[in-house]
C-alpha positions, 0 to 999 in steps of 0.5 A: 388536474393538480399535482404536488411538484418541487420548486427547482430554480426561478426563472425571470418572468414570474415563473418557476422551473419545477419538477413534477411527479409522474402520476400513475392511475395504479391503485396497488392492487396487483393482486387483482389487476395481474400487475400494470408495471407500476412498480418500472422506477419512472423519472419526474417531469421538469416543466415551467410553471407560471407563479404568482405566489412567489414559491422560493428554490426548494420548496414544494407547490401544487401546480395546476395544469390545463390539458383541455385544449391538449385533449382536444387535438390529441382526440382529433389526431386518432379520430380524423383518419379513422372517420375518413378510412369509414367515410371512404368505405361507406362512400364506395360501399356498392364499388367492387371489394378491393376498390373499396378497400384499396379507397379505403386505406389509401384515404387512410394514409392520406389524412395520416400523412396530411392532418395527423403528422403535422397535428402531431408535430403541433401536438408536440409542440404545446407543452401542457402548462403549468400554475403555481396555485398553492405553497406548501409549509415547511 
């Protein structure tokens, strides 16, 4: 995805410290769509981008950014519980009801707590990262 951003500082290393625009999926058709909070004032995102054209303090760029690998894992950390929690209950399907389900979410909490915590600490950790790939004029 590209984003028009603002270049706020260099950093040593070939990268720029810069200030990227929240996008929104609103088209401004509230009329339509009952309104979707759009019109909530959201703060900018500061992230480091990596930049190989030389972009100077000021100046604004659009930056790219690599959030396959993000998606990946973000998927992983909703649909790993939910597979075990339906795994679980297909497994004990013939058992007596509250069995089943006492399985069911017990298996639940425990992928939560055991894959999708710690996935989601990893998750935190990776910030979505940034290029530099055009300068704008001006």
């Amino acid at each position: 995805m590209t984003q028009k951003a603002l270049v706020k500082r260099r950093l040593d290393g070939g990268r720029v410290e810069v200030e990227v625009e929240r996008v929104s999926a609103c088209a401004h058709d509230c009329d339509h769509c009952a309104g979707c909070g759009s019109m909530v004032q959201t703060a900018p995102i500061t992230a480091v981008a990596q930049d190989d054209l030389g972009a100077r303090a000021g100046q604004r760029v659009t930056v790219e950014s690599s959030t396959a690998q993000l998606l990946g894992l973000a998927a992983a950390l909703y649909l790993i519980p939910f597979g075990v929690l339906f795994a679980v209950y297909l497994l004990l399907g013939n058992a007596p009801e509250g069995v089943a389900a006492l399985a069911g979410v017990g298996g639940f909490v425990l992928t939560l707590l055991g894959v999708s915590l710690p996935l989601d600490r990893r998750l935190r950790r990776r910030a979505v990262r940034f290029r530099v790939v055009a300068l704008e004029e001006g």
